[in-house]
N, C-alpha and C positions, 0 to 999 in steps of 0.2 A: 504494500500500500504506500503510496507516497501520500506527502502530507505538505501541501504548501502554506508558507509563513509570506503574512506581507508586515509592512513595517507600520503599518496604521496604529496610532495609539489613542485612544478617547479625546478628542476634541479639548474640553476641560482642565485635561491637566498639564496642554500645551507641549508635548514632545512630539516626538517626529510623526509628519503627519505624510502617508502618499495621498496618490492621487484619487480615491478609493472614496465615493458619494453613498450616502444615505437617502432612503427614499423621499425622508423631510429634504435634505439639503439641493435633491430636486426640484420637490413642491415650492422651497423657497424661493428658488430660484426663477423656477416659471411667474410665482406671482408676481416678484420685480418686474416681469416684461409685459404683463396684461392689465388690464382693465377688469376692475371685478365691480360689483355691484349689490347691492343687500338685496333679499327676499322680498323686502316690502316695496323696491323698485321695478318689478317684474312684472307688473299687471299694467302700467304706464306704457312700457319698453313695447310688450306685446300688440297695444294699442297703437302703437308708432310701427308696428312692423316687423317686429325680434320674434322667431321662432324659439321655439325651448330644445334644444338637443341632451338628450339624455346618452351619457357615455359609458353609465352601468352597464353588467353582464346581464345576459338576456334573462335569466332566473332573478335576478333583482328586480330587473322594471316591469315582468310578471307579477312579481308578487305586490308592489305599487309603485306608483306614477305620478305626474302630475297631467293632467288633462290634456292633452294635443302635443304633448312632445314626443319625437321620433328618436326612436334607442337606435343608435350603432354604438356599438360595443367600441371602449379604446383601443382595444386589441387589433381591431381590424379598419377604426379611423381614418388612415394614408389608404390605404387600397379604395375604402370609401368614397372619398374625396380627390383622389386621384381625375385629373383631366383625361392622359393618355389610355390608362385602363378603363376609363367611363365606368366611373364605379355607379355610387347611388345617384339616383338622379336629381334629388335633394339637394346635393353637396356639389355639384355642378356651375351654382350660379358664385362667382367670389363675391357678389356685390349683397349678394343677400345676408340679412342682421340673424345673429344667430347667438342663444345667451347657452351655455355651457352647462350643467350639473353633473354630480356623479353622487357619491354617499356624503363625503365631508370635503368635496370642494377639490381634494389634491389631484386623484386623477382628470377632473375637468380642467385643472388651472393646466396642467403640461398637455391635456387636447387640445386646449386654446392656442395656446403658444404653437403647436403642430400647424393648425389650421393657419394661425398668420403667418409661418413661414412656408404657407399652401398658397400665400396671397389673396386669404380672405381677407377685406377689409373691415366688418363689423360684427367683430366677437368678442362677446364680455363671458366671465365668469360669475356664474353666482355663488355667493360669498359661505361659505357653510354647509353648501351644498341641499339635498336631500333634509338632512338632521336637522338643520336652519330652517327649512322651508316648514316641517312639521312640527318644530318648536315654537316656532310664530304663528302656528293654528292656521295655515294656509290649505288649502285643498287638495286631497292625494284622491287615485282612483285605487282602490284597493284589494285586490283578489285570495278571497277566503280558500 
């Protein structure tokens, strides 16, 4: 068995640190570069035009939802969205406004970020995601 050492040491206590991310130090990273937006801004947004894209796993947004948004899963996003592959036909238009969720926000913030460097122009994150939206008693569709 081999066993490979890298040189990462806990953030914290400041010693040697590679080049070796954490899935927060992702999340952080993508929200720096996006536009995010609170839950109680989405019903405004919608009315101006912003679709809700849901980027949970297909078993998630079965079991609930928020009303009229279309789930492509992150996993399969870039092929989605893709021009040359003609993926969804959804994710075709780049000029089309489009607000991002997933459970708590971090997989939506780095599909966001995917999607602007897809040259969508009008994508926000919502802030909290999922957890946010039904914490602030907003509207899920729900399947028992």
């Amino acid at each position: 068995m081999i066993i490979f050492k890298t040189n990462r040491i806990d953030k914290p206590k400041g010693n040697i640190m590679s080049s070796v991310k954490t899935l927060k130090d992702f999340v952080m990273e993508a929200k720096s570069q996006i536009e995010e937006v609170a839950v109680t801004e989405v019903e405004t947004l919608m009315a101006e035009g912003y679709q809700v894209l849901d980027v949970r796993e297909p078993g998630e947004f079965a079991a609930v939802a928020i009303a009229g948004a279309i789930n492509v899963p992150r996993g399969v996003l870039e092929p989605a969205a893709d021009l040359v592959m003609k993926g969804r036909e959804e994710l075709q238009d780049r000029d089309k406004k489009w607000l991002l969720f997933c459970a708590s926000s971090g997989r939506s913030a780095m599909a966001t970020v995917v999607l602007k460097q897809m040259g969508f122009q009008n994508v926000k994150n919502i802030n909290g995601g999922l957890e946010a939206w039904e914490e602030a008693g907003m509207p899920v569709i729900k399947n028992t």
